[in-house]
C-alpha positions as CSV (number, residue, x, y, z in Angstrom):
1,X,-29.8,15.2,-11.8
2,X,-27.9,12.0,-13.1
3,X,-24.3,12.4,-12.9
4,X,-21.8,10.1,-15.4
5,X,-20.0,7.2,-13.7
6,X,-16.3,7.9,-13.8
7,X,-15.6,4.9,-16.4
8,X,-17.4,7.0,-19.1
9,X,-15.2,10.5,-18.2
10,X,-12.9,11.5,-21.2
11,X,-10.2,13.9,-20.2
12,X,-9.4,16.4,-23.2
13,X,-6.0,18.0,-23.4
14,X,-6.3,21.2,-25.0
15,X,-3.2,23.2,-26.3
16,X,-4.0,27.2,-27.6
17,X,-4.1,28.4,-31.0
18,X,-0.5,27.8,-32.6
19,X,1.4,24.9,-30.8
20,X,1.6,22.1,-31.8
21,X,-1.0,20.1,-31.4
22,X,-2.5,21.9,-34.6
23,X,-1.1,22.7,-38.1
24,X,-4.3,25.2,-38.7
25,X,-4.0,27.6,-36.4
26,X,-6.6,27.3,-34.6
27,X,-7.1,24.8,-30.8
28,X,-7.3,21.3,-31.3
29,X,-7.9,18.5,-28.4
30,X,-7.1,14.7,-27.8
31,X,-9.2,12.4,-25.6
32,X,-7.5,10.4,-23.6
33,X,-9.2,7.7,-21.8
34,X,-6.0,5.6,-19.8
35,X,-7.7,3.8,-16.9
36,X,-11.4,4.5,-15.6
37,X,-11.0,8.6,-14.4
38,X,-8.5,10.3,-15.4
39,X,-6.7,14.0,-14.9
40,X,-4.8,15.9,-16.9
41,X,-3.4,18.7,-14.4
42,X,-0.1,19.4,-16.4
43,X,1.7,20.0,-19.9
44,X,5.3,20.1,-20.9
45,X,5.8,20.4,-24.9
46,X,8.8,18.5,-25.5
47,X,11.4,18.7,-29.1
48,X,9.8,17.5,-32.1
49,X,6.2,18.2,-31.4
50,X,6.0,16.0,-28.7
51,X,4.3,17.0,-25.3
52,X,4.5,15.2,-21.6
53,X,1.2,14.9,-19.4
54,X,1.1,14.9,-16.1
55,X,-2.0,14.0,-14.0
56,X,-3.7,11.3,-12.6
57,X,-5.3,8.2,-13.5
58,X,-7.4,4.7,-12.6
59,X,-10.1,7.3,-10.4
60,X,-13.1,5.3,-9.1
61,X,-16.5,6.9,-7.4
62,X,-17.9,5.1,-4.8
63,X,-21.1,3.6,-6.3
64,X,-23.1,4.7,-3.2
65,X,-22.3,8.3,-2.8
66,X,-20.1,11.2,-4.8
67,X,-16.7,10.0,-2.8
68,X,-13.9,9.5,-4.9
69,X,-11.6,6.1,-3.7
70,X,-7.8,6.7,-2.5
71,X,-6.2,4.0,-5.4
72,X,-5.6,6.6,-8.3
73,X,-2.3,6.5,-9.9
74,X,0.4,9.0,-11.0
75,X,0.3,9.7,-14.9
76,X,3.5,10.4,-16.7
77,X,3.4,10.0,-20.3
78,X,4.3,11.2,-23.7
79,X,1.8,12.2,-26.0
80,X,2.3,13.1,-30.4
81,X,-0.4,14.8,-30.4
82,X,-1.4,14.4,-34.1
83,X,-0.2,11.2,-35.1
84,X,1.1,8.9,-32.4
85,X,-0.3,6.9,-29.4
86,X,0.0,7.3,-25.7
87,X,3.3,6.0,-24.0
88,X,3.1,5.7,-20.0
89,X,6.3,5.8,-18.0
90,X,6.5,4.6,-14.9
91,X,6.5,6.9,-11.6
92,X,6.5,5.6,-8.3
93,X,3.1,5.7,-6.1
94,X,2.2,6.1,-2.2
95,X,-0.1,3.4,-0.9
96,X,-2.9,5.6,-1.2
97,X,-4.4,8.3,-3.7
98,X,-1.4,9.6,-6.2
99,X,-1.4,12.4,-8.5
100,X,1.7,14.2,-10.7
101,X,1.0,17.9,-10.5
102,X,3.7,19.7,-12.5
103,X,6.5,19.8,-14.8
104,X,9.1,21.8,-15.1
105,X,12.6,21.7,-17.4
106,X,15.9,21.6,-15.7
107,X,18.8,21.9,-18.3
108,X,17.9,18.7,-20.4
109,X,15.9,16.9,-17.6
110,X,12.1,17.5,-15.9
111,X,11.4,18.2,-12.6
112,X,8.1,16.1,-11.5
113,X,6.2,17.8,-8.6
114,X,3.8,15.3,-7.4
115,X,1.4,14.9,-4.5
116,X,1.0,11.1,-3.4
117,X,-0.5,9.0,-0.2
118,X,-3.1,11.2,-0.9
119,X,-6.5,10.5,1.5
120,X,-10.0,9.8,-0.7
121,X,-13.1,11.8,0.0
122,X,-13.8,10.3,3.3
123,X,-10.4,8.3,4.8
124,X,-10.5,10.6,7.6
125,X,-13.8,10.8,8.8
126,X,-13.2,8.3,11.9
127,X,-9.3,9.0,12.1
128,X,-8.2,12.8,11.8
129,X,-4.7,11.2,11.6
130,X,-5.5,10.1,8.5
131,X,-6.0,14.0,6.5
132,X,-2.2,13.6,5.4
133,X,0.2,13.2,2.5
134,X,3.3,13.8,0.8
135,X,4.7,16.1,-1.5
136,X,7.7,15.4,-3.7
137,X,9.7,17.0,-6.0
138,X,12.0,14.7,-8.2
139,X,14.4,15.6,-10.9
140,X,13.9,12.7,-13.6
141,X,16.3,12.1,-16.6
142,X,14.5,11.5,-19.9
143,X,14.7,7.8,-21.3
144,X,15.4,6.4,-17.2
């Protein structure tokens, strides 16, 4: 079996029958394609139609085995799903693997869980010490 190199994965962000992302009723999806692999893992639908992804991005396989590498990035961005492009917003990232994992409203701002210095497949095969990472939860003001 012949598996796809991460630079050709497409992520689709799927919404059910009714939201926003369709004016027929029925699902509709988006490909995204940010940088190389990428993960949607979250969805927030915002005022006006809008929705926030949350995820991961920038995943690399090693070319000599199925390991995944440790530089992924967070992904935060706003999405009109119909009509309008992609806009990233910056997050901060650990020094290793990255990922935002959930979304959340408080009052008029969003709570970002995220998981980040996260090890690749194999970054703790010859130093258990390495199996570690860091979970955050950060409340983020929209706009900032």
């Amino acid at each position: 079996m012949s598996w796809p190199t991460v630079s050709t994965w497409k992520t689709a962000a799927c919404a059910s029958a009714g939201a926003p992302w369709s004016n027929r009723g029925v699902p509709a999806y988006r490909l995204l394609d940010i940088d190389r692999g990428d993960a949607v893992l979250d969805l927030l639908p915002l005022d006006g139609g809008q929705v926030l992804v949350a995820g991961a991005t920038g995943y690399l396989q090693n070319p000599h085995g199925e390991s995944v590498y440790e530089g992924n990035a967070p992904l935060l961005a706003r999405l009109q799903p119909d009509t309008g492009p992609l806009s990233r917003i910056d997050l901060p990232a650990g020094a290793r693997g990255n990922q935002l994992r959930s979304l959340a409203r408080l009052g008029g701002n969003w709570l970002l869980g995220s998981s980040e210095n996260l090890p690749g497949t194999h970054s703790a095969d010859a130093d258990p010490r390495l199996l570690t990472a860091d979970a955050h939860v950060r409340e983020r003001v929209p706009g900032h």
